[in-house]
C-alpha positions in Angstrom: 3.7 4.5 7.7 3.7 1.5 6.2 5.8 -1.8 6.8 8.4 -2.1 4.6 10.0 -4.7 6.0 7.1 -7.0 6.1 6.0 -7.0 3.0 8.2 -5.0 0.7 6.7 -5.8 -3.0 2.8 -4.5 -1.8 5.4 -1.3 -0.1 6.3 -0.4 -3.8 3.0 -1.0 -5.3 1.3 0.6 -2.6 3.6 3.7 -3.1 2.5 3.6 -6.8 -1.1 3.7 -6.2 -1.1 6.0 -3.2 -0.1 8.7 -6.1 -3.0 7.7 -8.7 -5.2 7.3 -5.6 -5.1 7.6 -1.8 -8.5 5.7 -1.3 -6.8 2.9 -3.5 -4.5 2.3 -0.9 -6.3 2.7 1.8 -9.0 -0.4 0.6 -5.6 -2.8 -0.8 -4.0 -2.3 3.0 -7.5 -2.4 4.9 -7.7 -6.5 2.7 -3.8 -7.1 3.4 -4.8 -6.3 7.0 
């Protein structure tokens, strides 16, 4: 879904948020992007 190999420390903390909140992620990628 995601690239891990880019940027693997946002992977894991994405990961962590994506269970308290999909929309979360979502926004943090969409400003990573």
């Amino acid at each position: 879904m995601w690239r891990l190999n880019q940027t693997p420390d946002i992977t894991g903390e994405a990961i962590g948020v994506e269970v308290v909140d999909e929309s979360r992620v979502d926004l943090t990628f969409t400003v990573t992007r």
